[in-house]
N, C-alpha and C positions, 0 to 999 in steps of 0.2 A: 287229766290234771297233772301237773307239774308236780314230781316226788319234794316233798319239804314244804310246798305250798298248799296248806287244807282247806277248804272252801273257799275258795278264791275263784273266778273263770278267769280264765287266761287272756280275754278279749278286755279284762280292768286292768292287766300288768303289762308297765314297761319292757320292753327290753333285758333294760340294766336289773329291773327285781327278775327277769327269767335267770339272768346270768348269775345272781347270789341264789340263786334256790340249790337245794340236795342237788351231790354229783352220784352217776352222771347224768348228763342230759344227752337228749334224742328227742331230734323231732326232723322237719320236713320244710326246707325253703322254697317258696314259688317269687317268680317274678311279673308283676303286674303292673299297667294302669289301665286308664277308663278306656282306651283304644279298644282292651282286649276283653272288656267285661264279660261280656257271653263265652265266650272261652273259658273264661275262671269258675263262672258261673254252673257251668257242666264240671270241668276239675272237681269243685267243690264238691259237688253231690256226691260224685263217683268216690272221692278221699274218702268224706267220711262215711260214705255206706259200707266201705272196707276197714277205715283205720278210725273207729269212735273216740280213739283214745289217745292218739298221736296228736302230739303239739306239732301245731301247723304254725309258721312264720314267713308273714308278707314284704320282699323287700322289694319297694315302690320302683319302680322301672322312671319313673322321672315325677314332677311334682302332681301332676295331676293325676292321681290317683285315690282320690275321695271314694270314689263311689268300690273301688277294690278293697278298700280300707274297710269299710261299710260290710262288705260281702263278709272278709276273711273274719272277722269281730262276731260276726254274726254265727258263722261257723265254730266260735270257740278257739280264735285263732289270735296271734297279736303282731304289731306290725314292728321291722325293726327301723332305727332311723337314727343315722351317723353321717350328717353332711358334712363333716370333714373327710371319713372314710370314703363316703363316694364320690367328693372331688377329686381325689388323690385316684380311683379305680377309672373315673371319666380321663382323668389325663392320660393314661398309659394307653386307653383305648382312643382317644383323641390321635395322639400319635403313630399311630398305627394305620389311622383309616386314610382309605386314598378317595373317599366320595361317593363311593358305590349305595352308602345309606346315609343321612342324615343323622340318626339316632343310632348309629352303631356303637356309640361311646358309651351308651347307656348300658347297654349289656353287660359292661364289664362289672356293673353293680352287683351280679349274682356272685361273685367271689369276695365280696364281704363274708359269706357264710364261714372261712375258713379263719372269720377272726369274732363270728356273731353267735351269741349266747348258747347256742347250742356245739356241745363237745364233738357227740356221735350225729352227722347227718345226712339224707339225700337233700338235691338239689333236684328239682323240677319243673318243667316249662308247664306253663297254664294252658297250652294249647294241644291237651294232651286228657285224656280216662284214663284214672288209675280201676284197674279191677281184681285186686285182690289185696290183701293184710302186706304193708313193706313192710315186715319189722326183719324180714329172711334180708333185702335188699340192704337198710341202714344197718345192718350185721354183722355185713358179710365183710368189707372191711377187717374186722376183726377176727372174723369168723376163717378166715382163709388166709391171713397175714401177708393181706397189700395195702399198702395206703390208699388207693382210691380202684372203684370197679364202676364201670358204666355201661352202657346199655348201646344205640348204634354204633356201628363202623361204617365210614365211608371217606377212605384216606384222599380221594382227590379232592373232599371237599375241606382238607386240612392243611397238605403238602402240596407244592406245584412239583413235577418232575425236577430233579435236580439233585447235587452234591450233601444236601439235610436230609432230605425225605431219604436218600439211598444210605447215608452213613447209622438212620437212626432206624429204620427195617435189618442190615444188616448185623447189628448191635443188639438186635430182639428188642427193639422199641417202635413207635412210629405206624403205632395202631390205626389211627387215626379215628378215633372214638368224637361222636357228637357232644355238644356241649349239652344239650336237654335234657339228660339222664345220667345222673353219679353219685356216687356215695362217698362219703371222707370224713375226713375227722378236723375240729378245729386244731390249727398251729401249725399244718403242712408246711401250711406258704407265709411265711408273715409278711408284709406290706411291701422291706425294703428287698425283699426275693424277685416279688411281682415286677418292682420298678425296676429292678436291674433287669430282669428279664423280658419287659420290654424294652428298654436300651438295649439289649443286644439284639431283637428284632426287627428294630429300624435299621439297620443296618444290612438287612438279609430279608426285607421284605419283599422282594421279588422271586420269594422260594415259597411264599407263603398265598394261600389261597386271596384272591383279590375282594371279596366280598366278607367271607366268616373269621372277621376279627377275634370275638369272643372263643371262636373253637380254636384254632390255630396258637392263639396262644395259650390256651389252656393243653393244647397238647402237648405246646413247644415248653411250656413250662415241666411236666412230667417226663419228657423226653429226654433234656437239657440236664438235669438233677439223676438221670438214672435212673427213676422210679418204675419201679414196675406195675404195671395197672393189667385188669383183667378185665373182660365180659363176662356179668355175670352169668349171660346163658351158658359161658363153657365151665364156671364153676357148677352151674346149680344146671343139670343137662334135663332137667321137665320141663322150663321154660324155651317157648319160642327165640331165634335168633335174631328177629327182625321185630322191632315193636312200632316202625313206619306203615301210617295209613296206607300209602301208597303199593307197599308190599304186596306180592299175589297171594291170594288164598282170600279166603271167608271167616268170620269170627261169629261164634256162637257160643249159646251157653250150657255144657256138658250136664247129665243128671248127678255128678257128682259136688253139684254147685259154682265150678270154676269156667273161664272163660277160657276155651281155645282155637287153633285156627285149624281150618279145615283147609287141605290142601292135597286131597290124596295124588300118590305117586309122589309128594314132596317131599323133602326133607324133614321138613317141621309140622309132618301132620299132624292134629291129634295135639301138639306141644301147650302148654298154660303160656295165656296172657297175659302177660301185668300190668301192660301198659297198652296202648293204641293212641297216637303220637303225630299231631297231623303237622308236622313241621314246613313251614313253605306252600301252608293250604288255606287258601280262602274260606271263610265260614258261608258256605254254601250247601243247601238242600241237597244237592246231587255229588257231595261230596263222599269220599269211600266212607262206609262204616257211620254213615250221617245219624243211624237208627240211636248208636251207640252215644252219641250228642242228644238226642231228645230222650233219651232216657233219663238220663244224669240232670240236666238243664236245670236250673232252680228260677229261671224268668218263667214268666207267662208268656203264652201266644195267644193271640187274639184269632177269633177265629176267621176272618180274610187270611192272616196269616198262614194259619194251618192250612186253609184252602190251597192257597201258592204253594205252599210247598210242596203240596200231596201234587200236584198240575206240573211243578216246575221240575220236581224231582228228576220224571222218565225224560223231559226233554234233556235236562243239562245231562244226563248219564249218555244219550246216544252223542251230545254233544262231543265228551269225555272219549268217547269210545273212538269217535271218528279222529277227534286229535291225534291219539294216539297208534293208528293205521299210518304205515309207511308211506301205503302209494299217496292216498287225502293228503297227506300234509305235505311232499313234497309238492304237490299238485301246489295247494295253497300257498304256498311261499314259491312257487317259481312262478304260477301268474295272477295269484289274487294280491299279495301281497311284497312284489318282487321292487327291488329298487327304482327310482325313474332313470 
């Protein structure tokens, strides 16, 4: 429940009535439509088995997203919606994009957050399990005096080699943090920050990752301003470093009630998970950590379904396995799949 607002659900109020409620506010933005339903669908379960209490806020990934709308409402959640703010956030990502997706311009919607009802918040991709209480994460912000802290790193997938990417590492910036996970505060960036800062991007977009619009600028935007941003795994050192599906190790659930990854001789053995993040992953049975998706899941499976999956699981894992073998794959791509 929203402080100032007494029996009310949150899935009856605007927006605009979250924005005049008691300060401050905290809550939690995801970005959704119907594409990604089952995605959200697990999100959700996993949210509120952790966070009962956090105001959750849906900002619709393009029109069609009814049936997301439906989910997050249902959850006790409410949806935000500012079609002048997100034609203004489509243009900067519009110009940016070189073709590589159709729908990249939409992403840039998730940076509404830093103008949308909520003061204190994270931002979160729906293709992701939360598994523990964020309120250390929307915090920490505060709690550690940076304006924004987030979760992966993986700078090639932000910066191309070059003159930017080397002046803003050398200057202690230039992280190159994901866009999927962060935490910040309304007013960072106000709208005419964003558009200048893409204006200066198009000008220099051959330094910048040719696909991850949304991260790139969101980097180049904290990078450009000075800002200093953290992981929060090196603030908070119990949490795992990697919160990507993909990651090596195994996830399980400790008798202390928390989720961690098991990895012995790792680095991050034994560490708490917060997240488990399948960014760039198919929703597939044989996917890593697939158990941790049916867990959360709030659809039904029919039971054909459940059958396939229990069948389909072992195959697509050796599949998985064999892709990822040196010799199989160069094998496959120099005569299964070689150019004519």
């Amino acid at each position: 429940m929203v402080e100032g607002i007494a029996d009310v659900s949150l899935s009856t109020l605007s927006s605009e009535q979250i924005a005049n409620a008691a300060t401050p506010r905290t809550g939690v933005y995801v970005l959704a439509n119907d594409r990604v339903v089952r995605w959200l669908s697990a999100f959700l379960g996993s949210f509120r088995a952790y966070n009962p209490d956090v105001a959750l806020c849906l900002i619709p990934f393009n029109d069609a997203s009814a049936e997301c709308e439906k989910l997050v409402q249902e959850a006790g959640g409410f949806v935000h919606r500012d079609p002048g703010q997100f034609r203004e956030l489509e243009g900067i990502g519009a110009a940016l994009e070189l073709g590589a997706t159709a729908t990249g311009h939409h992403w840039f919607r998730r940076f509404a957050a830093f103008d949308g009802p909520f003061d204190r918040f994270a931002y979160l991709d729906c293709r992701m399990v939360v598994l523990g209480a964020l309120a250390r994460f929307i915090n920490a912000p505060d709690a550690f005096g940076v304006p924004l802290v987030h979760y992966d790193v993986a700078l090639n997938q932000v910066y191309e080699d070059g003159p930017i990417r080397r002046a803003f590492c050398r200057d202690g910036g230039g992280h190159g943090f994901m866009s999927g996970i962060w935490a910040s505060r309304k007013g960072l960036f106000s709208m005419a920050d964003m558009q200048a800062t893409g204006r200066e991007l198009v000008a220099v977009r051959q330094q910048m990752n040719r696909r991850n619009t949304d991260q790139f600028f969101l980097n180049y935007l904290c990078d450009s301003h000075g800002l200093r941003v953290c992981h929060i795994a090196d603030l908070d050192g119990r949490l795992a470093h990697c919160a990507w599906a993909n990651d090596r190790g195994s996830i399980y659930e400790s008798s202390d009630g928390l989720w961690r990854k098991w990895d012995f001789g790792g680095l991050q053995h034994k560490r708490q998970m917060l997240f488990v993040h399948w960014a760039g992953t198919r929703l597939q049975p044989w996917m890593p950590h697939y158990f941790l998706h049916q867990r959360f899941r709030r659809y039904r499976v029919g039971p054909a379904a459940a059958v396939a999956e229990r069948v389909l699981r072992p195959i697509g894992q050796v599949g998985r396995i064999a892709r990822g073998n040196r010799w199989l794959n160069t094998f496959y791509h120099a005569y299964v799949r070689r150019e004519a």
